[in-house]
N, C-alpha and C positions, 0 to 999 in steps of 0.2 A: 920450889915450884915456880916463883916468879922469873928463877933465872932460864928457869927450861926454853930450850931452844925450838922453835917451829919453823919447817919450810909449807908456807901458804900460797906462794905465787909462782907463776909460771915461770919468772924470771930467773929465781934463785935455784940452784943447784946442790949449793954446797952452806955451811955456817959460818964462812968468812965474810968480814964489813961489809965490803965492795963485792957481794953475791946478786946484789941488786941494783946498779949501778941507773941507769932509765927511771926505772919505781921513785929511785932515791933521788935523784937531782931534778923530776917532773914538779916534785914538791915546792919547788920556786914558784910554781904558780902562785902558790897561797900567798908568799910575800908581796909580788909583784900586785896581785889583786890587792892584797890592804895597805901598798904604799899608794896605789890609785886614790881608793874613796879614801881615804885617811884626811883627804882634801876634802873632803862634803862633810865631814863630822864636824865642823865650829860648831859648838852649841847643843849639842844633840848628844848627852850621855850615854843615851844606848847605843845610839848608832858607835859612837867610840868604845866601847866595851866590846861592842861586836867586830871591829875591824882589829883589836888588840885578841880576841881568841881564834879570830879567823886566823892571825900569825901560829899561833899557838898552836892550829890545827897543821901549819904545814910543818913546823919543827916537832911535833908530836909524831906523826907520819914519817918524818925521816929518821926519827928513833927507830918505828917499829919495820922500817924497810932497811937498815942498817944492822941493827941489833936482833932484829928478829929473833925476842924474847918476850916471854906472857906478859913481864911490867912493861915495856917497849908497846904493846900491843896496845895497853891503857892507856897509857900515853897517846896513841892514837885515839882511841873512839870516845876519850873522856871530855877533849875538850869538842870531836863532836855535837857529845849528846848537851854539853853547856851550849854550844850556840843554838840549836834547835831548840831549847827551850828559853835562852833569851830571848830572841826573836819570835815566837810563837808568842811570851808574855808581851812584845812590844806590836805585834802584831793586831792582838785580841783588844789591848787596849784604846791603840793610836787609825789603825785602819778600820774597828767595829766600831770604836767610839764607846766600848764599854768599861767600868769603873776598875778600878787597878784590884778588886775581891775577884772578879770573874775573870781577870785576864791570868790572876795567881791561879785560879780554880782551872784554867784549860792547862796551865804547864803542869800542876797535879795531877792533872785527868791523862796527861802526855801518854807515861809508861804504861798502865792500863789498855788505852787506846791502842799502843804498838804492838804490846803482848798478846793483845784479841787480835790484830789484823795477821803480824807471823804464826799464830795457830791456825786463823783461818785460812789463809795461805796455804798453809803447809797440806792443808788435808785437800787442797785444788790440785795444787803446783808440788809435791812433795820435793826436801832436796832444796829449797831457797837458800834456807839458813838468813845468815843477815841481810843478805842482797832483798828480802822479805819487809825486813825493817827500815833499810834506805826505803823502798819501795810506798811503805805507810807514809814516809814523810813526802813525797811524791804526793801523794794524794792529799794529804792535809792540806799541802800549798793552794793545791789545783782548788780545793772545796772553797778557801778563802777566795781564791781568784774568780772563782765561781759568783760567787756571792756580791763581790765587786766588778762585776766585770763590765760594767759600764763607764765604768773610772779608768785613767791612766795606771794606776792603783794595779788594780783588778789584772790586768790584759798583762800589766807587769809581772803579777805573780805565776799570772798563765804560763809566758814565757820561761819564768824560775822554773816550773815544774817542768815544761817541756826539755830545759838541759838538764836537769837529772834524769829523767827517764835517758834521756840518751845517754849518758853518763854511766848511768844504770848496763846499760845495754854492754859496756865499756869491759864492767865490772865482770859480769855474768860469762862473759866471750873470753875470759883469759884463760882460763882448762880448756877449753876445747879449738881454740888456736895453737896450744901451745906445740902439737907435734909439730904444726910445719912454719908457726913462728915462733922462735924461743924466747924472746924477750916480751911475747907476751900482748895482754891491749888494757893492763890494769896504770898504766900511765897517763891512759888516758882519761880514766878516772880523776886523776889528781889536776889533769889540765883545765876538762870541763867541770868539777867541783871548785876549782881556783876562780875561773868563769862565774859559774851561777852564784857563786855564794858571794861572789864581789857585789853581782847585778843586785841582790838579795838586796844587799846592803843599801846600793844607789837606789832602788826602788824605796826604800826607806826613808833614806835623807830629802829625795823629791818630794814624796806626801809631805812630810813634816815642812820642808819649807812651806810648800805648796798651803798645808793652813795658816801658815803664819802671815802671808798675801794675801790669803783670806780674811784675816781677822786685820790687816792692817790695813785691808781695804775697806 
C-alpha cells in the first residue's frame, strides 16, 4: 500500500524519477530559505528546530515529487504538519505571551480546528481537499496577525499569511493550467512556501530578539 505509485501533479506523466523534474528541483527553495535564517537562530531553540524541519520539509517534498509513492507522500506532509505545530506552540507562547499549558493546549486544539475548517469548507467550496487545510492555516496566521497587528510582530504575520494565500493560489491553478501548460504552477508553491516559511521564521527570531533589548534595556 505504501509503495503504491500516484500521479498527483500536473507535471508528471509517467512513474519514472525524473517525471517531475521543476516540482522536484523548486524544492531548493526550502534549503536555500533555512541556510538564510540558520544565521538568526544563535540562541533561540525553536527558532533552530524550525529552520532544521523547514530543511526537512524540502527533502521530504523531493521524496514525494520523485518517488511519487503513498510513504513519499508522508514524507512530504509529516514534516509539514511538525513545523505548523512547532511554531503555532512557539507562537501562542512567545508573541501572546501565554504559559507554555496554553500554548501546548492551542497545538492540541490544531487538528480539531483544521478538521472543523476542511468540512466547513467543503460544504461552501466542495472539491478543496487539502488545499482546504493549507488554507485553515492561512487563516490561523492572519488571526494572530490580527490580534498583533500594531506590532512589527503582527503586520509580520500578516504578510506570512498574504504569501500563502498566494502560494495557495499556486497550488489550486495546477489542474486547470495544465492543458496548455504542462509543467504545471505547483512549483511555485514550493518557491513561495520556501519564501514564507523562511520569513515565518525571521519574523520569529526579530520578536525574540526584539524582547531581549527589551528586557536589557
Amino acid at each position: 500500500m505504501l509503495n503504491e505509485q500516484v500521479i498527483a501533479y500536473c507535471e508528471r506523466t509517467d512513474f519514472s524519477y525524473w517525471s517531475e523534474p521543476v516540482n522536484a528541483l523548486s524544492n531548493v527553495s526550502f534549503l536555500i530559505a533555512a541556510a538564510i535564517v540558520w544565521r538568526q537562530t544563535g540562541g533561540l531553540p525553536l527558532a533552530r528546530a524550525m529552520v532544521v524541519v523547514l530543511a526537512a520539509i524540502g527533502l521530504g517534498s523531493l521524496l514525494w515529487h520523485t518517488h511519487a509513492t503513498r510513504w513519499a507522500g508522508l514524507a512530504d506532509v509529516l514534516p509539514i504538519l511538525v513545523f505548523i505545530l512547532l511554531y503555532l506552540f512557539a507562537a501562542t507562547r512567545h508573541f501572546l505571551g501565554l504559559r507554555p499549558v496554553w500554548a501546548l493546549a492551542a497545538v492540541l486544539l490544531f487538528l480539531p480546528y483544521a478538521a472543523g475548517f476542511v468540512w466547513g469548507m467543503g460544504l461552501v467550496v466542495p472539491g478543496l481537499g487539502a488545499n482546504a487545510a493549507y488554507f485553515s492555516v492561512a487563516v490561523l496566521i492572519a488571526a494572530y496577525g490580527l490580534w498583533l497587528r500594531d506590532s512589527p510582530t503582527g503586520k509580520g504575520m500578516l504578510a506570512g499569511a498574504g504569501i500563502l494565500c498566494v502560494s495557495l493560489g499556486f497550488r489550486m491553478a495546477d489542474d486547470a493550467v495544465c492543458a496548455v501548460f504542462p509543467t504545471g504552477t505547483h512549483f511555485m508553491w514550493h518557491i513561495l512556501n520556501g519564501v514564507m516559511l523562511g520569513w515565518m521564521i525571521h519574523v520569529y527570531c526579530r520578536h525574540m530578539k526584539g524582547m531581549r533589548g527589551s528586557s536589557a534595556g
